[in-house]
VEXDREN-2710 file (C-alpha; in Angstrom, 1 decimal):
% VEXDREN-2710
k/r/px/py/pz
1/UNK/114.9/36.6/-33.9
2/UNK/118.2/37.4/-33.9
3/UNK/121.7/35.4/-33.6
4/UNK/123.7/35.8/-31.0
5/UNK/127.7/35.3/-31.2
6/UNK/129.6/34.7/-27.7
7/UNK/127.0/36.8/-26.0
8/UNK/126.3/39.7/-28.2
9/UNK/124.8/40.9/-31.7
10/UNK/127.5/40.8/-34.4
11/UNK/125.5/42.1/-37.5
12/UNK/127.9/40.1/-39.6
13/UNK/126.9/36.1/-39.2
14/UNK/125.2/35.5/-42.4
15/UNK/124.5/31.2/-43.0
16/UNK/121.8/28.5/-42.2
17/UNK/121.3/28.0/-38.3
18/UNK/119.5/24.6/-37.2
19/UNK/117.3/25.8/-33.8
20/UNK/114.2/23.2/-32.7
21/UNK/114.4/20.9/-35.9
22/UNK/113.9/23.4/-38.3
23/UNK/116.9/25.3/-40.5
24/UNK/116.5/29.1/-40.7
25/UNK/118.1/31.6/-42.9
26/UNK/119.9/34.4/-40.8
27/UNK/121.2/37.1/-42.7
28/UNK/123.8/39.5/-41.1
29/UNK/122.9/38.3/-37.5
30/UNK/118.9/38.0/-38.2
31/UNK/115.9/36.1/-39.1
32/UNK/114.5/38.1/-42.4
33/UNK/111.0/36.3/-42.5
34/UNK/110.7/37.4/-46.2
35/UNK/113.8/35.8/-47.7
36/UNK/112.8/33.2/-50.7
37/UNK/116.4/31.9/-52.3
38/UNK/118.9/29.3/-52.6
39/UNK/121.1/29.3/-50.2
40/UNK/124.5/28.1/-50.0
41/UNK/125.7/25.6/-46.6
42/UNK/128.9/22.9/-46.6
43/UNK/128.8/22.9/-50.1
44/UNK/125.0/22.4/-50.6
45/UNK/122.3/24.9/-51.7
46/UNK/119.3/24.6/-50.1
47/UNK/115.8/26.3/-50.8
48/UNK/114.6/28.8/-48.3
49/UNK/111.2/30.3/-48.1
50/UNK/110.1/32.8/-45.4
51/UNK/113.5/32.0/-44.1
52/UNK/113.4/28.7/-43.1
53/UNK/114.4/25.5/-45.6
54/UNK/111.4/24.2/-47.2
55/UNK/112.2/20.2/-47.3
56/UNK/108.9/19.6/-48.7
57/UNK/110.1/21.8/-52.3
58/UNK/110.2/19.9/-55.4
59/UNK/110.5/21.6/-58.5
60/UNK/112.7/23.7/-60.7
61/UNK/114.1/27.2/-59.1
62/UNK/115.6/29.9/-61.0
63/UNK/118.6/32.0/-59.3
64/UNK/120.7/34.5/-60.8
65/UNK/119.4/33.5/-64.8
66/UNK/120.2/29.6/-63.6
67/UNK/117.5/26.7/-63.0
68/UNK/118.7/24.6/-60.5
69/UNK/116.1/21.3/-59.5
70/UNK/115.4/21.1/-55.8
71/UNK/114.5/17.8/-54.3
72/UNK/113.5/17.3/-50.7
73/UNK/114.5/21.6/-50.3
74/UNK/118.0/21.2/-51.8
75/UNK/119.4/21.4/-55.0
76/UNK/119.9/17.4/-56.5
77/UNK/123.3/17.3/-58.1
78/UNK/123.1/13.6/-58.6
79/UNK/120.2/14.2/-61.3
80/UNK/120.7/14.3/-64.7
81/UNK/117.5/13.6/-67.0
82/UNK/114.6/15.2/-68.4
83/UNK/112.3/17.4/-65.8
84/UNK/108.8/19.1/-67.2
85/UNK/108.2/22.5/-65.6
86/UNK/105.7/25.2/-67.4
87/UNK/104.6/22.5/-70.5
88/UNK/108.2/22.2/-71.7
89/UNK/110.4/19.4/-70.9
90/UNK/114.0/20.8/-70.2
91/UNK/117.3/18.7/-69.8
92/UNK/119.3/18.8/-66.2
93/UNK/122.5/18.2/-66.0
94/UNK/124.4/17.6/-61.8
95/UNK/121.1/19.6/-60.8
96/UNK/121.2/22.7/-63.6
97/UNK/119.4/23.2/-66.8
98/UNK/122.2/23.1/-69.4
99/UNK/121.0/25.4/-72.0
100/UNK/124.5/24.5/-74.1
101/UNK/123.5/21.3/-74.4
102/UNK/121.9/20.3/-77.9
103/UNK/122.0/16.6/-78.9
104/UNK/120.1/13.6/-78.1
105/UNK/119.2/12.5/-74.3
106/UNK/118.1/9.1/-73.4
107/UNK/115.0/9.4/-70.9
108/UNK/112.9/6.5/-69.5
109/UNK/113.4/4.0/-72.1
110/UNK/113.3/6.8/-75.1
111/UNK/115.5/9.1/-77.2
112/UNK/114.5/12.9/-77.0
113/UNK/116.1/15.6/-79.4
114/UNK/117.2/18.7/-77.2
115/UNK/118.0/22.0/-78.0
116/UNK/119.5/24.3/-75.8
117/UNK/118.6/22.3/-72.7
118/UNK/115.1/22.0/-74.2
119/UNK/113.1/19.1/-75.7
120/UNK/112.9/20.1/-79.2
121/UNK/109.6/19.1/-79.9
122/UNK/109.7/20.9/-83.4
123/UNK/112.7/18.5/-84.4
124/UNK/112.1/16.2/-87.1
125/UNK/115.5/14.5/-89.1
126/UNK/117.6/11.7/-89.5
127/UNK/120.0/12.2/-86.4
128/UNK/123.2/9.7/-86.0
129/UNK/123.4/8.3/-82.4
130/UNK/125.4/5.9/-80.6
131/UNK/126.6/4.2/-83.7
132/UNK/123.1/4.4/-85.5
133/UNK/121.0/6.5/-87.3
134/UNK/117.7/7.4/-85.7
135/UNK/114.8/9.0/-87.3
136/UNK/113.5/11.6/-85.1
137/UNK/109.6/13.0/-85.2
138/UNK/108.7/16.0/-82.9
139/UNK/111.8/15.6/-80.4
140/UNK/111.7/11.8/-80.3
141/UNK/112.2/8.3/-82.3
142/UNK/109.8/7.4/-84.0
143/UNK/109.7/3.4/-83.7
144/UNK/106.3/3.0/-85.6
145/UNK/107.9/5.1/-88.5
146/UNK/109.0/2.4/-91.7
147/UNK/109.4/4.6/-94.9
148/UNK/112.4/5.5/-97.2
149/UNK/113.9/8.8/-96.0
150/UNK/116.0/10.9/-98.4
151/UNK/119.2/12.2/-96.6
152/UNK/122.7/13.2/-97.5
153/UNK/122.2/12.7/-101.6
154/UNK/120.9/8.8/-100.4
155/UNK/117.8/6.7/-99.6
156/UNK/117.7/5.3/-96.8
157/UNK/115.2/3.0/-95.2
158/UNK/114.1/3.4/-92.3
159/UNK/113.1/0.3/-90.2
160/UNK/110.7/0.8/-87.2
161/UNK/112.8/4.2/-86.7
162/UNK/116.1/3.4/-87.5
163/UNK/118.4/2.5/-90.3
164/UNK/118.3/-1.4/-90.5
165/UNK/121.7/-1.9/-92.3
166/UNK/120.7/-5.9/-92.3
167/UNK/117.4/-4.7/-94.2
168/UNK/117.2/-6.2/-97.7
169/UNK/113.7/-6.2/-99.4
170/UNK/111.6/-4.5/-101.6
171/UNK/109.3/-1.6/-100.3
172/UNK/106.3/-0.2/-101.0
173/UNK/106.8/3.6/-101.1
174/UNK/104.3/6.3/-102.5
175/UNK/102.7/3.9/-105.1
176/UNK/106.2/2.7/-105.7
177/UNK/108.2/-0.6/-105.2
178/UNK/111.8/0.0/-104.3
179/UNK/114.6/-2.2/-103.8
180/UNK/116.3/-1.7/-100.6
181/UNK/120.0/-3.2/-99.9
182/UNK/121.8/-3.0/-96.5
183/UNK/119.1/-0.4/-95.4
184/UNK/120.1/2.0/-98.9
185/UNK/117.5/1.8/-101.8
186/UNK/119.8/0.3/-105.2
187/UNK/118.8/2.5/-108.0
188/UNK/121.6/0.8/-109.7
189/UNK/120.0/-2.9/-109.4
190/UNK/118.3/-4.4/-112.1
191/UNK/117.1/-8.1/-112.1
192/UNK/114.8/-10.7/-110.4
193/UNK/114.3/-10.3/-106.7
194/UNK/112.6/-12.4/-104.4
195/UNK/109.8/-11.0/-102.0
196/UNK/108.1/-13.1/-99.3
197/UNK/104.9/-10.8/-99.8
198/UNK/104.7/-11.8/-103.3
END
């Protein structure tokens, strides 16, 4: 198949041509049946396999050392979220793994720790988020986890996996009873306190 430009053969058109329904890759004025790529039209990349865009592609694509994720045959620039592809869960940002990106991402309803545009799943630490501090457990809060935490030359407590600064009580820690005051253990208190518990 070849294109044809005001009657005859250029060997130059190189872009997506729309014949019968279907969009096909011609490259320098022909069909190259082989091609798999992204390929760039108005602005949009599209995925091409044997030529033709494959609409029915959904996954992760790597071009030129980038991941780009293909919805529907064409790269989604709207998402930005967490995507699993090969067992690891990476972060995409406008359509692109961002492997700059290390902080925390919010994902369904949860907190995951990323490292270079990867779920950390490794990560374990008291990470400070959105105006909170969050105790993170293998890439992700921990909401079951209530324990002191040492952290900064402090102990904190943390309350169902996040420092509780309302939190006043005594804990049971390691065989120990602590006092905890605004979500801080007072080793400076000493006097009666009251505990619904007993």
């Amino acid at each position: 198949w070849y294109y044809i430009e005001n009657g005859q053969i250029t060997w130059t058109y190189t872009s997506l041509v729309k014949y019968n329904g279907a969009i096909y890759y011609v490259d320098r004025s022909m069909i190259r049946w082989n091609h798999r790529g992204l390929v760039e039209s108005n602005g949009t990349l599209y995925y091409v396999s044997n030529s033709m865009v494959d609409y029915n592609f959904n996954d992760l694509y790597e071009q030129d050392g980038k991941y780009y994720y293909i919805k529907n045959g064409q790269v989604d620039k709207s998402y930005t979220g967490i995507y699993k592809y090969n067992g690891k869960r990476y972060y995409i940002e406008n359509g692109v793994i961002n492997p700059q990106y290390t902080g925390v991402v919010e994902n369904g309803g949860n907190y995951l720790y990323v490292t270079n545009g990867i779920v950390d799943e490794n990560y374990t630490a008291l990470t400070y988020y959105k105006n909170n501090w969050y105790y993170f457990d293998n890439g992700s809060i921990n909401w079951n986890y209530s324990n002191p935490i040492y952290y900064n030359n402090a102990w904190y407590y943390i309350d169902h996996g996040y420092i509780n600064w309302k939190f006043t009580d005594l804990v049971l820690y390691n065989g120990t009873w602590y006092y905890v005051v605004n979500g801080v253990i007072d080793f400076n208190y000493t006097g009666l306190v009251y505990h619904g518990g007993g």
